[in-house]
Backbone atoms as SQL, in Angstrom:
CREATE TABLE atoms (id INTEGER PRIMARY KEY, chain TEXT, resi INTEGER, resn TEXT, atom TEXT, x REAL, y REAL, z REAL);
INSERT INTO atoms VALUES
  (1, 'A', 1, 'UNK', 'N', 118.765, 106.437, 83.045),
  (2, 'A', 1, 'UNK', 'CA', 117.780, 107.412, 83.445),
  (3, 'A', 1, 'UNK', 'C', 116.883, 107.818, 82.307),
  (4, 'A', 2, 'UNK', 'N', 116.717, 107.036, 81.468),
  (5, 'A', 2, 'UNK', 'CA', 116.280, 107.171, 80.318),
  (6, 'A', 2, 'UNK', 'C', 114.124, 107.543, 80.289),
  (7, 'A', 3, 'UNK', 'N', 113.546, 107.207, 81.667),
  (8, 'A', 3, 'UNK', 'CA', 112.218, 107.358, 81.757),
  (9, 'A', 3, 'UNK', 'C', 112.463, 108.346, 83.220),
  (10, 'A', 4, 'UNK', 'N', 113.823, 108.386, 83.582),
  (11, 'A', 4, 'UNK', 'CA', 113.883, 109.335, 85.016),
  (12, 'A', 4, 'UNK', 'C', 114.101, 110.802, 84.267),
  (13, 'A', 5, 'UNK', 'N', 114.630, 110.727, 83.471),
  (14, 'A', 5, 'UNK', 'CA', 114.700, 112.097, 82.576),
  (15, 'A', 5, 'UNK', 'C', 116.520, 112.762, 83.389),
  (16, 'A', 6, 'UNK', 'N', 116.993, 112.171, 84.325),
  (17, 'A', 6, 'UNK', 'CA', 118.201, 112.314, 85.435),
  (18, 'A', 6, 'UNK', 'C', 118.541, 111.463, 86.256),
  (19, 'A', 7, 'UNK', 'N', 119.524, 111.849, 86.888),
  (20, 'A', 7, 'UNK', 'CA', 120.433, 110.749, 88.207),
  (21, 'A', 7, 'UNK', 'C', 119.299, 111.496, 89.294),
  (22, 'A', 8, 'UNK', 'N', 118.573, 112.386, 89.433),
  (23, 'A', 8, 'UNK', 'CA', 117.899, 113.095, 90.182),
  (24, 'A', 8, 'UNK', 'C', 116.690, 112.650, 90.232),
  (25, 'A', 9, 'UNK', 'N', 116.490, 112.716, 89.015),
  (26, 'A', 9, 'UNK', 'CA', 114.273, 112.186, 88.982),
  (27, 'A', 9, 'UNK', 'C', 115.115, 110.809, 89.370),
  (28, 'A', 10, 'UNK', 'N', 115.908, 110.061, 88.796),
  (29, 'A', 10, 'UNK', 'CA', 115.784, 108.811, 89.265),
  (30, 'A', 10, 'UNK', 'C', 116.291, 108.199, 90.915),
  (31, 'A', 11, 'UNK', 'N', 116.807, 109.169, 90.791),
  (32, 'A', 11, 'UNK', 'CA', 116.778, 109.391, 92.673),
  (33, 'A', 11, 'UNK', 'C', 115.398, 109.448, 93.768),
  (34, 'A', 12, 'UNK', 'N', 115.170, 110.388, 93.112),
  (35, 'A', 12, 'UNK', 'CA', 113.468, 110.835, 93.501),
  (36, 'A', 12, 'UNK', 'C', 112.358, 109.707, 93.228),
  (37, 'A', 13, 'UNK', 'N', 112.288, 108.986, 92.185),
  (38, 'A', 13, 'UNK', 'CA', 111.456, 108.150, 91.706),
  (39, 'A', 13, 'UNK', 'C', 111.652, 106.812, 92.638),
  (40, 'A', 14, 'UNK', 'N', 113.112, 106.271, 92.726),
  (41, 'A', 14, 'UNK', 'CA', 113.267, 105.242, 93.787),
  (42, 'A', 14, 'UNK', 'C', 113.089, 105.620, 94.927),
  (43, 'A', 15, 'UNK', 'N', 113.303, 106.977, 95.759),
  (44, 'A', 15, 'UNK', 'CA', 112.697, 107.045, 96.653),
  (45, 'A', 15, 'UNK', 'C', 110.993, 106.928, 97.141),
  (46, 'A', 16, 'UNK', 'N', 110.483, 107.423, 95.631),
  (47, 'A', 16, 'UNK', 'CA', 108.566, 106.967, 95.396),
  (48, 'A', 16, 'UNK', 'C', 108.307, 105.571, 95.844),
  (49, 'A', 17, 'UNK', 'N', 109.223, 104.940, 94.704),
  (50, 'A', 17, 'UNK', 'CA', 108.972, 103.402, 94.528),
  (51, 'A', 17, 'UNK', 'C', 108.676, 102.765, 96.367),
  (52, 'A', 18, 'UNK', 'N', 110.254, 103.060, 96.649),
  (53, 'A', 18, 'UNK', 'CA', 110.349, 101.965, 98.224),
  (54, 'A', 18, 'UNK', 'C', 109.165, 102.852, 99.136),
  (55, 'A', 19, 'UNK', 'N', 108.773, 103.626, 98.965),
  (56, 'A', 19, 'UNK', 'CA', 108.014, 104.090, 100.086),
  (57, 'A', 19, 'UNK', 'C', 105.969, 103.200, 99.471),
  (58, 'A', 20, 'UNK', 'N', 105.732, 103.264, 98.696),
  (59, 'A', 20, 'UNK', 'CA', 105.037, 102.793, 97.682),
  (60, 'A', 20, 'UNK', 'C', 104.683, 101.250, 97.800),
  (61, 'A', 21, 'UNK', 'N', 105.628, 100.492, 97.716),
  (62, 'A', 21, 'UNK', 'CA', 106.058, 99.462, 97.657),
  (63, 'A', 21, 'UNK', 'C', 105.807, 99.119, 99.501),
  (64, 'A', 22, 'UNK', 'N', 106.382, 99.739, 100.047),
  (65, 'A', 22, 'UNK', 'CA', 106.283, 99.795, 101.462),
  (66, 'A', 22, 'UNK', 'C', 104.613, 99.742, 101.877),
  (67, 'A', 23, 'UNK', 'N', 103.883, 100.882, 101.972),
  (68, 'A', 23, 'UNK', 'CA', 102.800, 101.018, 101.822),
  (69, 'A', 23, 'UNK', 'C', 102.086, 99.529, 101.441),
  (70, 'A', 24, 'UNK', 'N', 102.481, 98.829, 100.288),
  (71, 'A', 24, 'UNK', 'CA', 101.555, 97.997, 100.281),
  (72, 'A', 24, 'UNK', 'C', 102.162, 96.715, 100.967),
  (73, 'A', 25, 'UNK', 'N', 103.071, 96.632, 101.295),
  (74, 'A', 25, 'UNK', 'CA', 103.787, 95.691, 102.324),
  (75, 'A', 25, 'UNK', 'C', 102.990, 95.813, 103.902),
  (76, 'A', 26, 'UNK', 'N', 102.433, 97.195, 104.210),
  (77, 'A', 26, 'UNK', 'CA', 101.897, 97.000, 105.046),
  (78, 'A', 26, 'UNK', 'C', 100.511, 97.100, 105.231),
  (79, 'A', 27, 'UNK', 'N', 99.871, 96.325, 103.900),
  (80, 'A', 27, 'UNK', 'CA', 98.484, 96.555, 103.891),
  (81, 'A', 27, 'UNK', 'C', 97.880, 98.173, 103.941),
  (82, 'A', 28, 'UNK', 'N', 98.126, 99.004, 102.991),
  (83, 'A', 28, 'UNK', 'CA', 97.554, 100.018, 103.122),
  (84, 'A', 28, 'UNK', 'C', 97.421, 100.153, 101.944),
  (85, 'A', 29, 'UNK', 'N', 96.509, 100.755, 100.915),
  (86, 'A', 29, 'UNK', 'CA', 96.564, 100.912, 99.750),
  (87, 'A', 29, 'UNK', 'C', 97.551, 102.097, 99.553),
  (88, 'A', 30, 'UNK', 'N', 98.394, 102.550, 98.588),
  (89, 'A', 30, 'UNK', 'CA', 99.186, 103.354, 98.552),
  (90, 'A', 30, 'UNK', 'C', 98.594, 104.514, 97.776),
  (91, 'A', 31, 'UNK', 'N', 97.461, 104.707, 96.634),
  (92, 'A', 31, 'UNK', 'CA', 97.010, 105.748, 96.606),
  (93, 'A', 31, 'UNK', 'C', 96.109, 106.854, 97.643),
  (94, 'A', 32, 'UNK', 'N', 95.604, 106.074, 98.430),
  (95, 'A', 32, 'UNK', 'CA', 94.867, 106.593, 99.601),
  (96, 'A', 32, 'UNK', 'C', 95.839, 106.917, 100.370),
  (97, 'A', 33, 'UNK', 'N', 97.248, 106.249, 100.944),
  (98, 'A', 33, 'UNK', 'CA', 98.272, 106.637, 102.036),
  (99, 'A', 33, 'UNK', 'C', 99.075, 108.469, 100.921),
  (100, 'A', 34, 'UNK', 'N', 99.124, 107.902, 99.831),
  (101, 'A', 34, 'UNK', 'CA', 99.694, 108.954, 99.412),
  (102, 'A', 34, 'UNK', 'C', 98.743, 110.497, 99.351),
  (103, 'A', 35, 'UNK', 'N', 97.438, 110.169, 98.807),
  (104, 'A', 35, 'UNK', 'CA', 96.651, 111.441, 99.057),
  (105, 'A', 35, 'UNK', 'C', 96.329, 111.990, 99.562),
  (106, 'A', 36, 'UNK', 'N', 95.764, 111.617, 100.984),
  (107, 'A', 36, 'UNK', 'CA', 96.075, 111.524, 102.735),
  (108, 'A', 36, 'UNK', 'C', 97.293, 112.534, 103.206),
  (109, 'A', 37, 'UNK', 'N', 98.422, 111.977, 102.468),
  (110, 'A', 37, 'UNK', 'CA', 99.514, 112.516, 103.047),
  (111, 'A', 37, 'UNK', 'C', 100.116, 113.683, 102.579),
  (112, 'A', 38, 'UNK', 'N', 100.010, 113.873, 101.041),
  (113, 'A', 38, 'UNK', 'CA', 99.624, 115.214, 100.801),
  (114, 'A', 38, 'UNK', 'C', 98.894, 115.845, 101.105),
  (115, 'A', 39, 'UNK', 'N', 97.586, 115.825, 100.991),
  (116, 'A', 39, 'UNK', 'CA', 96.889, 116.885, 101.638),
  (117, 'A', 39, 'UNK', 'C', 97.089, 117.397, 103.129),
  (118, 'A', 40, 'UNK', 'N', 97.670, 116.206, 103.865),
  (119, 'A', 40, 'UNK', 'CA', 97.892, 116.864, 105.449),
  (120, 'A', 40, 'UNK', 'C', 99.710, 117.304, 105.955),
  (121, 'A', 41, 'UNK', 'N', 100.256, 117.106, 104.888),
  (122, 'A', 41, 'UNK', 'CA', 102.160, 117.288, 105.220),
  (123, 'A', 41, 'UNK', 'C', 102.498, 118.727, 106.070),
  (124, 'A', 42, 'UNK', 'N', 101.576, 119.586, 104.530),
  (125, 'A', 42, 'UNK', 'CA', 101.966, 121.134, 104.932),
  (126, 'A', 42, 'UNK', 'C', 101.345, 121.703, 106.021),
  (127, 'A', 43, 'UNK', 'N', 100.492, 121.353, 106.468),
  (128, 'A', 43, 'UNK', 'CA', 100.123, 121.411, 108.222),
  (129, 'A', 43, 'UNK', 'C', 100.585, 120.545, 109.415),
  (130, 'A', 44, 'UNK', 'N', 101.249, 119.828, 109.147),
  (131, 'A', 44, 'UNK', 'CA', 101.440, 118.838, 110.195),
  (132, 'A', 44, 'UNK', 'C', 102.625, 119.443, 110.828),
  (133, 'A', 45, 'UNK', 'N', 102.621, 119.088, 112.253),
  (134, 'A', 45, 'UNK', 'CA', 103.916, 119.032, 112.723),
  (135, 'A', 45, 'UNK', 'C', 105.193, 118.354, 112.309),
  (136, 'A', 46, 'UNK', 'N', 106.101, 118.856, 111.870),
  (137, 'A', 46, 'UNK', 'CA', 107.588, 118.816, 111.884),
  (138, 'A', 46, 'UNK', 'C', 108.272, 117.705, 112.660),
  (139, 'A', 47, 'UNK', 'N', 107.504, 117.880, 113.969),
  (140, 'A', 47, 'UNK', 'CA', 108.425, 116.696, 115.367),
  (141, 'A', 47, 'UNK', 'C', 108.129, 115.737, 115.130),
  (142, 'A', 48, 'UNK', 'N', 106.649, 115.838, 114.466),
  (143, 'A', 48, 'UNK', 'CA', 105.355, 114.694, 114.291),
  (144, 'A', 48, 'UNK', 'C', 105.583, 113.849, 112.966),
  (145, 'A', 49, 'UNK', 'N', 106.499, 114.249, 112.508),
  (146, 'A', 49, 'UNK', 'CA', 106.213, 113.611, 110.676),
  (147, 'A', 49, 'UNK', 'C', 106.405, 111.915, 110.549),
  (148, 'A', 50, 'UNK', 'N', 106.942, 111.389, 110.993),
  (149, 'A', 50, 'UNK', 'CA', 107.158, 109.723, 111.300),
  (150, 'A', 50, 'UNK', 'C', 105.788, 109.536, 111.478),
  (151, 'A', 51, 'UNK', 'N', 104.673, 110.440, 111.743),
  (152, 'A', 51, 'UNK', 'CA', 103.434, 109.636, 112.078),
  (153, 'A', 51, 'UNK', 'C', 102.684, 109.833, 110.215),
  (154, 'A', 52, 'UNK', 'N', 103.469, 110.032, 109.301),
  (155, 'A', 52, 'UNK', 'CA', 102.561, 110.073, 107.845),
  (156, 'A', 52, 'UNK', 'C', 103.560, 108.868, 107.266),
  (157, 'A', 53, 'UNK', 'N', 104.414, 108.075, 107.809),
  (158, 'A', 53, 'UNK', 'CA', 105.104, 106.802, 106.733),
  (159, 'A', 53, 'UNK', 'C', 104.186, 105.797, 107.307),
  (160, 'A', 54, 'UNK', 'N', 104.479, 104.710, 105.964),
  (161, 'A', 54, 'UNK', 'CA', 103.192, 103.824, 105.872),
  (162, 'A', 54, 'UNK', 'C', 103.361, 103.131, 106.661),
  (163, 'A', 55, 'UNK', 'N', 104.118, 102.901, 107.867),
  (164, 'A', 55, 'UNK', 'CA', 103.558, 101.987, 109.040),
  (165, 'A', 55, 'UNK', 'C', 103.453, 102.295, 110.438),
  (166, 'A', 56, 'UNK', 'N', 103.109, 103.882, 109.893),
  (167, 'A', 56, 'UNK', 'CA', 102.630, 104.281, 111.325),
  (168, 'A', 56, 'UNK', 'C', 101.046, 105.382, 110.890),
  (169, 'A', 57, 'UNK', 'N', 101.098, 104.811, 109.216),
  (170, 'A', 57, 'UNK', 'CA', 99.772, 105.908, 108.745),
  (171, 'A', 57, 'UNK', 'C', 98.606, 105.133, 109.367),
  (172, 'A', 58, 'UNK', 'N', 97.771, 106.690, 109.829),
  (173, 'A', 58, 'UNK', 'CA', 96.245, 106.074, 110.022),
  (174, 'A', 58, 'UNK', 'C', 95.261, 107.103, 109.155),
  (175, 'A', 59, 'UNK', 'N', 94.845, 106.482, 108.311),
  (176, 'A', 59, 'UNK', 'CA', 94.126, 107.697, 107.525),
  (177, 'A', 59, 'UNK', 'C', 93.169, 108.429, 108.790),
  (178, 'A', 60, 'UNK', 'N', 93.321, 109.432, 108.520),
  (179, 'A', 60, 'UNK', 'CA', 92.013, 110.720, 109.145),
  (180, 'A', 60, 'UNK', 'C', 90.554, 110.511, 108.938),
  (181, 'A', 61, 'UNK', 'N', 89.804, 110.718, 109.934),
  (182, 'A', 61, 'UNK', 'CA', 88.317, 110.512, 109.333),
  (183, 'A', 61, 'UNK', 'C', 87.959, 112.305, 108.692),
  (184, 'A', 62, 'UNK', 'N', 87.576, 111.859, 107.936),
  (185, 'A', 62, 'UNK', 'CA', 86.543, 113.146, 107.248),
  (186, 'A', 62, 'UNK', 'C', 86.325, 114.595, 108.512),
  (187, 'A', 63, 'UNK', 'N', 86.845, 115.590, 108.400),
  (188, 'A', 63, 'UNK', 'CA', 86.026, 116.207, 109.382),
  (189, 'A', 63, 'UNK', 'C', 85.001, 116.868, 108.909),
  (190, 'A', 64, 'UNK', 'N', 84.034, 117.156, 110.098),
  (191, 'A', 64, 'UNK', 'CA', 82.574, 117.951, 109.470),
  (192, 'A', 64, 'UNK', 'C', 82.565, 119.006, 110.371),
  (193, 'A', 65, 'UNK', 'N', 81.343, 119.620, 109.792),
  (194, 'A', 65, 'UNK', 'CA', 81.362, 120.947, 110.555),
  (195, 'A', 65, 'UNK', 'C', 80.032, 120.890, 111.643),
  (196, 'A', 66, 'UNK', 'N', 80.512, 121.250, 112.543),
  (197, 'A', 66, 'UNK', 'CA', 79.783, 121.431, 114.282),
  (198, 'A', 66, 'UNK', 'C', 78.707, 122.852, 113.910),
  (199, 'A', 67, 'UNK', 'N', 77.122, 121.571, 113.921),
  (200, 'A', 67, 'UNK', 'CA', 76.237, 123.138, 114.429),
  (201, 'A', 67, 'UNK', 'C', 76.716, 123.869, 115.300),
  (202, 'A', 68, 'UNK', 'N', 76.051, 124.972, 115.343),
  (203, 'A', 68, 'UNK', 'CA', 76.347, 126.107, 115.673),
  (204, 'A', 68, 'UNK', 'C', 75.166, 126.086, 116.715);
């Protein structure tokens, strides 16, 4: 654990890796699946969360704002 800093970060870090790794297994770039998915986790539904892993991600389009 010598770059994990623990049995923990390095827990955490292989869990990064395979999801990461995954991501680009399924053609998605993994910095875009990952930034995507932070920004939308802490709002998302709970029941719903299987719809932010990388082979069921669809990035979001941009929303804009509706004249008035």
């Amino acid at each position: 654990w010598l770059f994990a800093g623990s049995d923990r970060g390095g827990q955490r870090a292989a869990a990064m890796y395979s999801l990461i790794v995954t991501a680009k297994m399924n053609d998605i770039d993994p910095q875009a699946w990952l930034a995507d998915v932070l920004a939308r986790i802490a709002g998302h539904p709970a029941h719903r969360i299987d719809d932010l892993l990388p082979w069921n991600w669809r990035k979001q389009p941009a929303t804009t704002a509706v004249a008035a």
